[in-house]
Every structure is written in C-alpha cells, then in structure tokens.
N, CA, C and O atoms as a GROMACS GRO file, in nm:
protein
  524
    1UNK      N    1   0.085  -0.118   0.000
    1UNK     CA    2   0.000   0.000   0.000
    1UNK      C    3   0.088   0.123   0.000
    1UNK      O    4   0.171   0.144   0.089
    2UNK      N    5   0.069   0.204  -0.102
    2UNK     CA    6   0.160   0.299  -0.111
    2UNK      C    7   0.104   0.421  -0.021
    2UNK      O    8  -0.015   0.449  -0.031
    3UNK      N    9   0.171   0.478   0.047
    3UNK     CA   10   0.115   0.584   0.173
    3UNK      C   11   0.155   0.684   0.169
    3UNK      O   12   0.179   0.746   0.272
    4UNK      N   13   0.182   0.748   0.012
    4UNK     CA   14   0.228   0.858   0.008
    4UNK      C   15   0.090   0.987  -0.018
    4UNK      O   16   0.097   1.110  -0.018
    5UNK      N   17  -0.040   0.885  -0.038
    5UNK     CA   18  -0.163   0.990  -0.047
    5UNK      C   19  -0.227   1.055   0.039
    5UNK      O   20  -0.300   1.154   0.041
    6UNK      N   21  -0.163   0.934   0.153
    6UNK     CA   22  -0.257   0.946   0.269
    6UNK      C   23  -0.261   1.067   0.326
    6UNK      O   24  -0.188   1.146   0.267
    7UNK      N   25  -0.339   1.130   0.452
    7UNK     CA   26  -0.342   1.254   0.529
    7UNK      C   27  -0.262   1.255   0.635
    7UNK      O   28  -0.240   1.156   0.705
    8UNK      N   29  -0.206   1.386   0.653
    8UNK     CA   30  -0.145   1.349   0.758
    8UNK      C   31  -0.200   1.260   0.903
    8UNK      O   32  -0.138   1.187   0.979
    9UNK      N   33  -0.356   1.308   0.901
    9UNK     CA   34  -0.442   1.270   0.996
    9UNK      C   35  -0.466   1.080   0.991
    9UNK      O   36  -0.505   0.999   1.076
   10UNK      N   37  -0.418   1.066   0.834
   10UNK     CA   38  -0.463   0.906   0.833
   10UNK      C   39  -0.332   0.832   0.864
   10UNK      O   40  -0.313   0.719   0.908
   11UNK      N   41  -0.243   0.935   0.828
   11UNK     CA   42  -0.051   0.846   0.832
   11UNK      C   43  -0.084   0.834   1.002
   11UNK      O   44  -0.059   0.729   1.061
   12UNK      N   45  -0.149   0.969   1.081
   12UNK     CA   46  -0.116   0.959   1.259
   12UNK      C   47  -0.178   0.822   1.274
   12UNK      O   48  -0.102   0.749   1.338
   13UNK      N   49  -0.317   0.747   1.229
   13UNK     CA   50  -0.450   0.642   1.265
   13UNK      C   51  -0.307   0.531   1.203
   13UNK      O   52  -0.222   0.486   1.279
   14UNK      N   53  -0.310   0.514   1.102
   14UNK     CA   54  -0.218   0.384   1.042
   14UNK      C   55  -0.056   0.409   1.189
   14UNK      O   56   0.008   0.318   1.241
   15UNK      N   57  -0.046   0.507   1.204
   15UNK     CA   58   0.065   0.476   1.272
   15UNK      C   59   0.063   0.382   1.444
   15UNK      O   60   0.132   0.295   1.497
   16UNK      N   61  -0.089   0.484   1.490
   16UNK     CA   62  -0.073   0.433   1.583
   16UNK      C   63  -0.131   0.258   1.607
   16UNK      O   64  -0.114   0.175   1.696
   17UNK      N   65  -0.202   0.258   1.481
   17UNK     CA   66  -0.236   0.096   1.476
   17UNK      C   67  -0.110   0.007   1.465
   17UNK      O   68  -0.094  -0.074   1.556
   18UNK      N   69  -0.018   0.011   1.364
   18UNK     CA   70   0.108  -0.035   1.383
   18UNK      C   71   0.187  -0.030   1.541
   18UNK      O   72   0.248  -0.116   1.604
   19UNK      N   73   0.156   0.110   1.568
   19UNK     CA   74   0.222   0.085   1.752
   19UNK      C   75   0.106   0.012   1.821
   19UNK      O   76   0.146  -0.060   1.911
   20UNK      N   77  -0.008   0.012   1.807
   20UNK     CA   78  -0.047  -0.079   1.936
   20UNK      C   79  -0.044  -0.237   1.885
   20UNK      O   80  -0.060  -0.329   1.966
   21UNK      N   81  -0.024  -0.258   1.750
   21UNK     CA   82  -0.007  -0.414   1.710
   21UNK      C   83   0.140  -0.437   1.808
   21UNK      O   84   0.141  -0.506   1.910
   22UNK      N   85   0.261  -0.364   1.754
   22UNK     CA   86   0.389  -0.392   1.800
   22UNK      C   87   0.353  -0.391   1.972
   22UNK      O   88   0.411  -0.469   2.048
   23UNK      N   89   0.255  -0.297   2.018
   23UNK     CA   90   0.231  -0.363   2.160
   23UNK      C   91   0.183  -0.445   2.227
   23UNK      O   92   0.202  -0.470   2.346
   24UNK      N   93   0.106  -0.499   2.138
   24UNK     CA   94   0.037  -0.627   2.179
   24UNK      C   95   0.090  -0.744   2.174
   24UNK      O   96   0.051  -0.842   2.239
   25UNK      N   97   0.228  -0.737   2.058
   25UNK     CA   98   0.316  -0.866   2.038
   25UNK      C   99   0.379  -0.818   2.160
   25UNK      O  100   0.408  -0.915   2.230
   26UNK      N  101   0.401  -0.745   2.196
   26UNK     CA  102   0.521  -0.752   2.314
   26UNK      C  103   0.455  -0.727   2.476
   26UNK      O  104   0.516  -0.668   2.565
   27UNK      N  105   0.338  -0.776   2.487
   27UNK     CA  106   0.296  -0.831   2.578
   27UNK      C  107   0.196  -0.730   2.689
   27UNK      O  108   0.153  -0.749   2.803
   28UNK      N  109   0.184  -0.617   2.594
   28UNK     CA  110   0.092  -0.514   2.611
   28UNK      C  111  -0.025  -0.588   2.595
   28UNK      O  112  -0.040  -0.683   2.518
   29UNK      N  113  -0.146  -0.516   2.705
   29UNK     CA  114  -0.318  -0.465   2.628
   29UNK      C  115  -0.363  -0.366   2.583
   29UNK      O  116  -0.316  -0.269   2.643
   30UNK      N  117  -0.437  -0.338   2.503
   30UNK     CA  118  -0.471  -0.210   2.510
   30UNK      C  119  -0.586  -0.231   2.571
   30UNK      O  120  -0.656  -0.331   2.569
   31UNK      N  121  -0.612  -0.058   2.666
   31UNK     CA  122  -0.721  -0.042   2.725
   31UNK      C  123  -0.815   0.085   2.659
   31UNK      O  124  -0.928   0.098   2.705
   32UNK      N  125  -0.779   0.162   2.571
   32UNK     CA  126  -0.800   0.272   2.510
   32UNK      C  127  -0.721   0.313   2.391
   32UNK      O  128  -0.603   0.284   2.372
   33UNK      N  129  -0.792   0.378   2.317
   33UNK     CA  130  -0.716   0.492   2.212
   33UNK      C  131  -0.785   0.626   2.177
   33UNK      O  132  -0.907   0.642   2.187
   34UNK      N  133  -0.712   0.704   2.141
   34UNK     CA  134  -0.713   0.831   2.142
   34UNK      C  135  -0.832   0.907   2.236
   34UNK      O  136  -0.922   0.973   2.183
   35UNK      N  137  -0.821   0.892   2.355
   35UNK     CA  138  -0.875   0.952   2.455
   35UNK      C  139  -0.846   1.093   2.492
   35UNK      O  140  -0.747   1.149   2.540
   36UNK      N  141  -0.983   1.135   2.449
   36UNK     CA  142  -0.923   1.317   2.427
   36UNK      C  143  -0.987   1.377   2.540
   36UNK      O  144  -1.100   1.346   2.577
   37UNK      N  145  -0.923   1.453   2.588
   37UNK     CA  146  -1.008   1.568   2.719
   37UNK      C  147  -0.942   1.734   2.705
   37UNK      O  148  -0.881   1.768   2.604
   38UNK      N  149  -0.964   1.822   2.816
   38UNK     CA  150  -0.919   1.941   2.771
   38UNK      C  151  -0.809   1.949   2.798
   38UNK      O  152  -0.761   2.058   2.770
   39UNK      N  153  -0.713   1.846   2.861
   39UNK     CA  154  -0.592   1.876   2.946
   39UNK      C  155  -0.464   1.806   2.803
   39UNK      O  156  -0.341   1.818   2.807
   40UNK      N  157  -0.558   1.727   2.676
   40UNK     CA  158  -0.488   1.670   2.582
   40UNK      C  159  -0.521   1.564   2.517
   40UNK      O  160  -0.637   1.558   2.476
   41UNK      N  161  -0.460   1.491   2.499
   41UNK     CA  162  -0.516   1.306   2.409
   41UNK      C  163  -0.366   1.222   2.399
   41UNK      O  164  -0.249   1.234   2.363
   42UNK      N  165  -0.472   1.117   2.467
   42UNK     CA  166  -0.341   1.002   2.499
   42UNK      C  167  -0.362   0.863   2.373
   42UNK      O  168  -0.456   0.787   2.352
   43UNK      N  169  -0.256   0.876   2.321
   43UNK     CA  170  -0.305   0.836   2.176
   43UNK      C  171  -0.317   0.704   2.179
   43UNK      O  172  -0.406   0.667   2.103
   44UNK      N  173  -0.240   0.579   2.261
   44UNK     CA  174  -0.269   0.487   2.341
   44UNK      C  175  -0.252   0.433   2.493
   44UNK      O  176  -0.139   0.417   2.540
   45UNK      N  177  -0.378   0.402   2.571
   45UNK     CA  178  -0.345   0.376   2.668
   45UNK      C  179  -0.318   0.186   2.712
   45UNK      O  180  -0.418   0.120   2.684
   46UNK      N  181  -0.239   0.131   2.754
   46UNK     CA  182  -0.136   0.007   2.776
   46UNK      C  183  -0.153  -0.044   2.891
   46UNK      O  184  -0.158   0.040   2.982
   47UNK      N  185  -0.166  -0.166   2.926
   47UNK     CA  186  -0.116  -0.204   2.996
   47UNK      C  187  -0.068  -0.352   3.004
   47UNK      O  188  -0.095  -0.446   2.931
   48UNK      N  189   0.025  -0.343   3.133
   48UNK     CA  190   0.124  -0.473   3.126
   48UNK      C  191   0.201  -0.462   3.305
   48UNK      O  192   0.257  -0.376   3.372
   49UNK      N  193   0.168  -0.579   3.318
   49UNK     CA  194   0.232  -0.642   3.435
   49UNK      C  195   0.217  -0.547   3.575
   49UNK      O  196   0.308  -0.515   3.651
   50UNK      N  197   0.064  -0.510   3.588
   50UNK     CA  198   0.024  -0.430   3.653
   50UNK      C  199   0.052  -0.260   3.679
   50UNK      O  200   0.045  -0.199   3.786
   51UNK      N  201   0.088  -0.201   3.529
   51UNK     CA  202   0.120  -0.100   3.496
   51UNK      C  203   0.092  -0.025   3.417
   51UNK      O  204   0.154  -0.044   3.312
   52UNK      N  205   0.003   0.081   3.416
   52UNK     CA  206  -0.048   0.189   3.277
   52UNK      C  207   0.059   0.227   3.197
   52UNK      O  208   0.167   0.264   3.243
   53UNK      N  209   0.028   0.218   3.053
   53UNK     CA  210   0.159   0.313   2.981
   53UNK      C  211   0.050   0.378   2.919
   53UNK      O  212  -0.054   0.321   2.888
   54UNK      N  213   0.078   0.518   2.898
   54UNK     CA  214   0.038   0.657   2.872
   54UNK      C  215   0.090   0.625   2.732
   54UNK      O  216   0.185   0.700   2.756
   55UNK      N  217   0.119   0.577   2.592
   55UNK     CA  218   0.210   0.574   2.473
   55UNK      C  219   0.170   0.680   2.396
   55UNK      O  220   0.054   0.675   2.355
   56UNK      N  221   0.250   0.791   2.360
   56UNK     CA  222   0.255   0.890   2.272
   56UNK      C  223   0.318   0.856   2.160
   56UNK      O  224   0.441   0.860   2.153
   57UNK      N  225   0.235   0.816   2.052
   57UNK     CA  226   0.299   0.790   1.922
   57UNK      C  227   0.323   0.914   1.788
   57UNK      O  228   0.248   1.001   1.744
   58UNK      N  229   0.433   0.881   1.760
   58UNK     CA  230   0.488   0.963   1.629
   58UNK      C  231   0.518   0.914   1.545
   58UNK      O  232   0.584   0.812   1.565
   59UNK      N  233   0.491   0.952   1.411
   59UNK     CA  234   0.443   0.888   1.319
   59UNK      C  235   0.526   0.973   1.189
   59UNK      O  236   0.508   1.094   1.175
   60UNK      N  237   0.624   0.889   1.092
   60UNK     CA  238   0.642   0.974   0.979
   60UNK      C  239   0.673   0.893   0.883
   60UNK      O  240   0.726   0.783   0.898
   61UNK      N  241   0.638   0.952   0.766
   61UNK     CA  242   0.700   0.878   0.604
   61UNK      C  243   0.814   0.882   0.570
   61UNK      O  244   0.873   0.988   0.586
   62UNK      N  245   0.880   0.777   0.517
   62UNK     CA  246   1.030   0.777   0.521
   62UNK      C  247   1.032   0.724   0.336
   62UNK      O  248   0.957   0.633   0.299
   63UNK      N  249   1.101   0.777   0.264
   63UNK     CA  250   1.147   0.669   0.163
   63UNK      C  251   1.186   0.567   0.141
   63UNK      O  252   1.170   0.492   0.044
   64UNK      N  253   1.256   0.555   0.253
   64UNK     CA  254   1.341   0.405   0.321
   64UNK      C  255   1.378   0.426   0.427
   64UNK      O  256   1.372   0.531   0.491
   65UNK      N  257   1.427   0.315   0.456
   65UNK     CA  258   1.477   0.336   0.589
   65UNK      C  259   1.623   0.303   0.586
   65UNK      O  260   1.695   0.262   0.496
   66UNK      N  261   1.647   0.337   0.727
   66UNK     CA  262   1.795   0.434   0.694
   66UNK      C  263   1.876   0.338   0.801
   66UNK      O  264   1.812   0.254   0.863
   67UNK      N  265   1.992   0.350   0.817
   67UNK     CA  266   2.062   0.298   0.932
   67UNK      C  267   2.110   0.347   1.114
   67UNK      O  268   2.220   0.394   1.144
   68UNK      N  269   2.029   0.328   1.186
   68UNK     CA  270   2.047   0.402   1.303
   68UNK      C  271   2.118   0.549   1.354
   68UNK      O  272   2.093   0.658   1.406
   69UNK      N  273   2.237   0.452   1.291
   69UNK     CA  274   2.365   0.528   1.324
   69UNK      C  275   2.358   0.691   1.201
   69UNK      O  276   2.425   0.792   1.222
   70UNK      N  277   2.280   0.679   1.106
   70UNK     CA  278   2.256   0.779   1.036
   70UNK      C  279   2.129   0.829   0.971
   70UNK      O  280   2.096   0.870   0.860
   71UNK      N  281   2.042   0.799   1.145
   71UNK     CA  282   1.925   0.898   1.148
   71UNK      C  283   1.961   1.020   1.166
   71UNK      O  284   2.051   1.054   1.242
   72UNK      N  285   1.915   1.071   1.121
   72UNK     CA  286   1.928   1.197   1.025
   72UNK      C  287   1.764   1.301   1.112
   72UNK      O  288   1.675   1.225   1.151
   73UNK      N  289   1.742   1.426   1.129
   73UNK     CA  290   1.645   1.480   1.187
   73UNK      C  291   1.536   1.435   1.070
   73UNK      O  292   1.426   1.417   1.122
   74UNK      N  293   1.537   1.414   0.942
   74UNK     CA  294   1.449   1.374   0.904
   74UNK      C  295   1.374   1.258   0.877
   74UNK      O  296   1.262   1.235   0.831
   75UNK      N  297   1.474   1.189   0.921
   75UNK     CA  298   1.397   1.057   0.978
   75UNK      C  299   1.370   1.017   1.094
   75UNK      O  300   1.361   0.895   1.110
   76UNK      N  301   1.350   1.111   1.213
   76UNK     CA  302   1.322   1.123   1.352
   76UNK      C  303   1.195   1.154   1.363
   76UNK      O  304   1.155   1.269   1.348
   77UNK      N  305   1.118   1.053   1.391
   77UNK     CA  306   0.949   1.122   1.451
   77UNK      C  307   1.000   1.161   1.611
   77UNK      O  308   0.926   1.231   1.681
   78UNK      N  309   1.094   1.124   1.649
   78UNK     CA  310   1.107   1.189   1.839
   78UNK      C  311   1.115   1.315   1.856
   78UNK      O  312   1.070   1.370   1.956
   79UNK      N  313   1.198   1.400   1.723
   79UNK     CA  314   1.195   1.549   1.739
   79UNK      C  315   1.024   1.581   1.782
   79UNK      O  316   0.982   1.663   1.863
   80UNK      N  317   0.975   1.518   1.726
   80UNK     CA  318   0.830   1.563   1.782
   80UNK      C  319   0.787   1.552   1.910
   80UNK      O  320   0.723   1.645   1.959
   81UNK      N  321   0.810   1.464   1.967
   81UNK     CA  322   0.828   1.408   2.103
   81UNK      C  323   0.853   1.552   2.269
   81UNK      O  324   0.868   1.534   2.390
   82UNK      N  325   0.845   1.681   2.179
   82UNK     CA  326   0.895   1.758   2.271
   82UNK      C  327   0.853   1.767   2.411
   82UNK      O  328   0.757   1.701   2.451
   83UNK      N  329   0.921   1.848   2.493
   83UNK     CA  330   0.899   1.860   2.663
   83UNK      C  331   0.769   1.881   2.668
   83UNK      O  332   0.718   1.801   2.747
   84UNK      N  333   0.657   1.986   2.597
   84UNK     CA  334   0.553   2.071   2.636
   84UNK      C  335   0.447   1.947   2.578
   84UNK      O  336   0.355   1.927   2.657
   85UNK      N  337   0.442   1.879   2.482
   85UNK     CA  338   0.358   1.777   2.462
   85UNK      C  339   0.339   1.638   2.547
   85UNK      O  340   0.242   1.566   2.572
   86UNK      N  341   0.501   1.634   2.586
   86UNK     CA  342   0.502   1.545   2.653
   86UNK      C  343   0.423   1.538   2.827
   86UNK      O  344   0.353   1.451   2.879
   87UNK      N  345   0.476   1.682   2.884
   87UNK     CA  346   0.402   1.728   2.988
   87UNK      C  347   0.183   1.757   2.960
   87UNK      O  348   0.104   1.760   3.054
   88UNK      N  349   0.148   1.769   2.831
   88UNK     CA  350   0.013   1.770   2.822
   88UNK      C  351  -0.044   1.603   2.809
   88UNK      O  352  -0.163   1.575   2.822
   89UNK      N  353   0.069   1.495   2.781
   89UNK     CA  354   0.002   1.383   2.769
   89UNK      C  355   0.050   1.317   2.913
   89UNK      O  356   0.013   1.199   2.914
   90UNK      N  357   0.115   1.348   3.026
   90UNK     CA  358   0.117   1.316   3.149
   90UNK      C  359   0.002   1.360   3.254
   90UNK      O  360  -0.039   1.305   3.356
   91UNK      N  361  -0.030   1.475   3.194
   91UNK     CA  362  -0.126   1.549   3.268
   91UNK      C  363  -0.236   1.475   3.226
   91UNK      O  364  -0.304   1.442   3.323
   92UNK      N  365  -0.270   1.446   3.146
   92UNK     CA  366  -0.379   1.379   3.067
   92UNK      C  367  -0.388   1.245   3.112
   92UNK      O  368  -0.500   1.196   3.122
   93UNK      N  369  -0.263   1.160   3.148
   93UNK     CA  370  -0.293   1.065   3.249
   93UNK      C  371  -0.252   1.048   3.343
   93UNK      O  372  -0.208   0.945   3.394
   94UNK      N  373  -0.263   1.176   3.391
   94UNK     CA  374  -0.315   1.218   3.594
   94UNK      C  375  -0.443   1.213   3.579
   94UNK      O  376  -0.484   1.184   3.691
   95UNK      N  377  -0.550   1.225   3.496
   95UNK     CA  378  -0.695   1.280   3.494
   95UNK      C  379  -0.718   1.134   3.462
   95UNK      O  380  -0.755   1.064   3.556
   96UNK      N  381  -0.703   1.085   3.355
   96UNK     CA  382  -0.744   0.920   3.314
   96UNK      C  383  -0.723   0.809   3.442
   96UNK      O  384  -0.792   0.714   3.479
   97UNK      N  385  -0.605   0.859   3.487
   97UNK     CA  386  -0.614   0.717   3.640
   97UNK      C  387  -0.636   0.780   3.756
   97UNK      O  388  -0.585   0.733   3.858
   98UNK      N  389  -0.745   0.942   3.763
   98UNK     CA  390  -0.821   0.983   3.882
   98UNK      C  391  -0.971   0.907   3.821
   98UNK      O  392  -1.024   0.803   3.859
   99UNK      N  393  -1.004   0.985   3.733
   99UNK     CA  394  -1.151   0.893   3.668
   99UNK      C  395  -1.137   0.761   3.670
   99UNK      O  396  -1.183   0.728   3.779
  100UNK      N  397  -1.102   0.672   3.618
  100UNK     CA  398  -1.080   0.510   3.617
  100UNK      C  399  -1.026   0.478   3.768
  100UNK      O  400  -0.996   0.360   3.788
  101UNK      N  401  -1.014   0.547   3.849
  101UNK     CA  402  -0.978   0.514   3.966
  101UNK      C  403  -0.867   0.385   4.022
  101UNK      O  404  -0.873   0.305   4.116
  102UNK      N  405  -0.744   0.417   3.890
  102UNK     CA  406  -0.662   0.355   3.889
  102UNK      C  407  -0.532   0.347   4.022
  102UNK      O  408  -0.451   0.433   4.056
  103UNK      N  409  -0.552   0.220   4.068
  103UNK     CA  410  -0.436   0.275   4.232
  103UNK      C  411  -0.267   0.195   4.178
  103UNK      O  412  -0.182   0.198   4.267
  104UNK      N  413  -0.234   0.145   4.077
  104UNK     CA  414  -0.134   0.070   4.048
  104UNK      C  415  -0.027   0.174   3.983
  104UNK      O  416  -0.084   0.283   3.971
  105UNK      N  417   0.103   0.180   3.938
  105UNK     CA  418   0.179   0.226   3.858
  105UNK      C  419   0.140   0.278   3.754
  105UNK      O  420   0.045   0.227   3.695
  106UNK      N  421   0.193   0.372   3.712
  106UNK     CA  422   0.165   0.434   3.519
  106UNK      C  423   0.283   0.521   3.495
  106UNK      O  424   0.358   0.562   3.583
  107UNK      N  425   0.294   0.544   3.372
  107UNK     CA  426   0.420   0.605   3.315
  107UNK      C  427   0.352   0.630   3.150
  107UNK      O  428   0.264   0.570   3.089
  108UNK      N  429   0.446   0.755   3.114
  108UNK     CA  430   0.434   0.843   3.019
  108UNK      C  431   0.510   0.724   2.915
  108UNK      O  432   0.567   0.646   2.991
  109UNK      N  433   0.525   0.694   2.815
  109UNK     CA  434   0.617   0.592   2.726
  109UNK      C  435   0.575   0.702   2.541
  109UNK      O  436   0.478   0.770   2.507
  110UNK      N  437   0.696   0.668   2.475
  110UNK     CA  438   0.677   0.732   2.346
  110UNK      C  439   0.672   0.573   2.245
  110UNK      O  440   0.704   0.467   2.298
  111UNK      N  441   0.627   0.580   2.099
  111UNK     CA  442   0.674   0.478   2.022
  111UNK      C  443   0.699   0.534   1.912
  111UNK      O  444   0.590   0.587   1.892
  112UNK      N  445   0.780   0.568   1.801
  112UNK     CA  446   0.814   0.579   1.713
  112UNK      C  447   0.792   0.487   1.576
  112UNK      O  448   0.851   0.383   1.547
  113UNK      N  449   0.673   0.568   1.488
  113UNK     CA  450   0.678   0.466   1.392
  113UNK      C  451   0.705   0.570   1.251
  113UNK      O  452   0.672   0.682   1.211
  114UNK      N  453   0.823   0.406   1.186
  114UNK     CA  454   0.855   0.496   1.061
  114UNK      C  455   0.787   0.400   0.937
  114UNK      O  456   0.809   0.279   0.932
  115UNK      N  457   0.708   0.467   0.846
  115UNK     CA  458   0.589   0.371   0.716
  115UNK      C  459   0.718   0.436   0.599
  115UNK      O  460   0.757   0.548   0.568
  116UNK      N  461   0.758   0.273   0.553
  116UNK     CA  462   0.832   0.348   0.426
  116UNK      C  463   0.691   0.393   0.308
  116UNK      O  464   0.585   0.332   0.325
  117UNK      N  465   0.699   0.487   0.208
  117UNK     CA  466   0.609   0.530   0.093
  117UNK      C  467   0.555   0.470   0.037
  117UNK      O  468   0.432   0.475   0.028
  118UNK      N  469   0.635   0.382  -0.027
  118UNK     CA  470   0.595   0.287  -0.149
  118UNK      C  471   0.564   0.166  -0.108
  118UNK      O  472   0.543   0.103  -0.212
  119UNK      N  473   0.546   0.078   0.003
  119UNK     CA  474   0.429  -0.022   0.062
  119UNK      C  475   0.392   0.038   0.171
  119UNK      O  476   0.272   0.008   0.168
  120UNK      N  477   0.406   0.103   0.269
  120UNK     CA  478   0.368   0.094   0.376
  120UNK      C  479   0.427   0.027   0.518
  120UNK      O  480   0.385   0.034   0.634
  121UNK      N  481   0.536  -0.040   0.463
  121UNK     CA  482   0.599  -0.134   0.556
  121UNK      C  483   0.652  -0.062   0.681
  121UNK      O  484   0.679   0.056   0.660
  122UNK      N  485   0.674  -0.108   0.817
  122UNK     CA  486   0.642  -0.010   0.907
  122UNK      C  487   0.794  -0.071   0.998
  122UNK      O  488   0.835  -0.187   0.990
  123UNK      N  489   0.852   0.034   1.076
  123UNK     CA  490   0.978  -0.007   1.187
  123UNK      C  491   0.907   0.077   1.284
  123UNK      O  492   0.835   0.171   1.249
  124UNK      N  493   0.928   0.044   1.405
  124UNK     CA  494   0.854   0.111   1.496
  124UNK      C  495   0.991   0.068   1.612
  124UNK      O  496   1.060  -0.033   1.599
  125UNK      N  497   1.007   0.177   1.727
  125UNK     CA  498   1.094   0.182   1.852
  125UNK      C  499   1.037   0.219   1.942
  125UNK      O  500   0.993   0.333   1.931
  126UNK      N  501   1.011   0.150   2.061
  126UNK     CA  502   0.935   0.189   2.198
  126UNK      C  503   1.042   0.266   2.279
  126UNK      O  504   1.156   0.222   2.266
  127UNK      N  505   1.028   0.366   2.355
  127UNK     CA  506   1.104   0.476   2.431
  127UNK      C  507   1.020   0.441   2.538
  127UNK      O  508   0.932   0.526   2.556
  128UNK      N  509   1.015   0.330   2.630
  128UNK     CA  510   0.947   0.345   2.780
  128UNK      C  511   1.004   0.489   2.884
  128UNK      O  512   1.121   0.526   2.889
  129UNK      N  513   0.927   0.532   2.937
  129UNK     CA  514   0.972   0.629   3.046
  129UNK      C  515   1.015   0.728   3.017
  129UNK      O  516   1.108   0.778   3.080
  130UNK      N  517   0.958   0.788   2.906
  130UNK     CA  518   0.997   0.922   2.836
  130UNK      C  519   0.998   1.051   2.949
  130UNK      O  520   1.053   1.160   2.929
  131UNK      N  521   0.924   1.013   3.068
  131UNK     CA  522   0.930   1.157   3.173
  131UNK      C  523   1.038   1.125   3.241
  131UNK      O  524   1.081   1.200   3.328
   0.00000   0.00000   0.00000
C-alpha cells in the first residue's frame, strides 16, 4: 500500500495501529485509544504487568529506511516528542487514572513509527519512560 496519499491525519491512525499491534506482540493490552479531554489526548493507553503506559505515538514517512547510526532529523518522529507535549500527555494521564480510579503504577512511554512510501511497511521503537 503505497502511503504517500494518505493525510497526515490518516498516516497519525495507520501509525498508531502499527504501535499498538507492536504492543500487543510484546505483551501489552490495550485499554484505550485516542482519549481526548481538555488537558490533551493520549493516543494509546497500555497495559502490562500491573502497569499503565500513557504511549505517545509519532508517526512519519520515510522513503526508506535508513541505518540508526545515520538517522538523520528527518527521519526522527522523536523530534516531535517535545517537553511541552510530553508534559500535556502526562497530565492527561493524571486525569485518566483519577476517573478510572486507577491505584497501580503508570508512566508516560513514546513509540516511534517509521511507514516506508511505497508499501507501507512499518519499523517502529518503543522509548518506555519518556518523563
């Protein structure tokens, strides 16, 4: 599937489906997605081994993919990842585990997904404990 038509709004939906698949192989549930309030939107909410993850996913088109060692800012969805977003999606689940009346662990976590253009094929990197 070539994903160079898509919206930015549909590359964010395809991305974060790719991150919550990659979380579910790795031993995640999901309990939510894109849960929006006024304080922000937690694009997936996780859990695993009696612990909320808050996952803020970023999402970008790549031509290919590249070699670690020469990611390059334009093949970085983390630049997005900044302090002030990151602080609106923590706050956002201070409010989600007062309502759900959650008493166990939680943490802020990022995932990085990169869709090459021309299929769609997807690399994704989990950043646990981004605060």
């Amino acid at each position: 599937m070539d994903v160079s038509t898509k919206s930015r709004k549909e590359v964010g939906s395809l991305g974060e489906r790719v991150a919550a698949l990659y979380l579910t192989r790795h031993g995640f549930s999901i309990r939510d997605r894109n849960v929006a309030r006024k304080t922000g939107e937690l694009d997936l909410v996780a859990e695993r081994e009696d612990t909320l993850h808050f996952v803020e996913v970023k999402t970008i088109i790549v031509d290919d993919f590249s070699n670690e060692e020469t990611v390059g800012d334009e093949y970085d969805p983390s630049a997005n990842l900044h302090e002030a977003k990151i602080r609106k999606v923590a706050r956002t689940g201070e409010w989600y585990v007062l309502e759900k009346k959650w008493e166990g662990e939680w943490q802020v976590d990022g995932c990085l997904v990169w869709l090459r253009r021309r299929d769609g094929a997807a690399r994704v990197r989990y950043l646990p404990q981004i605060v």
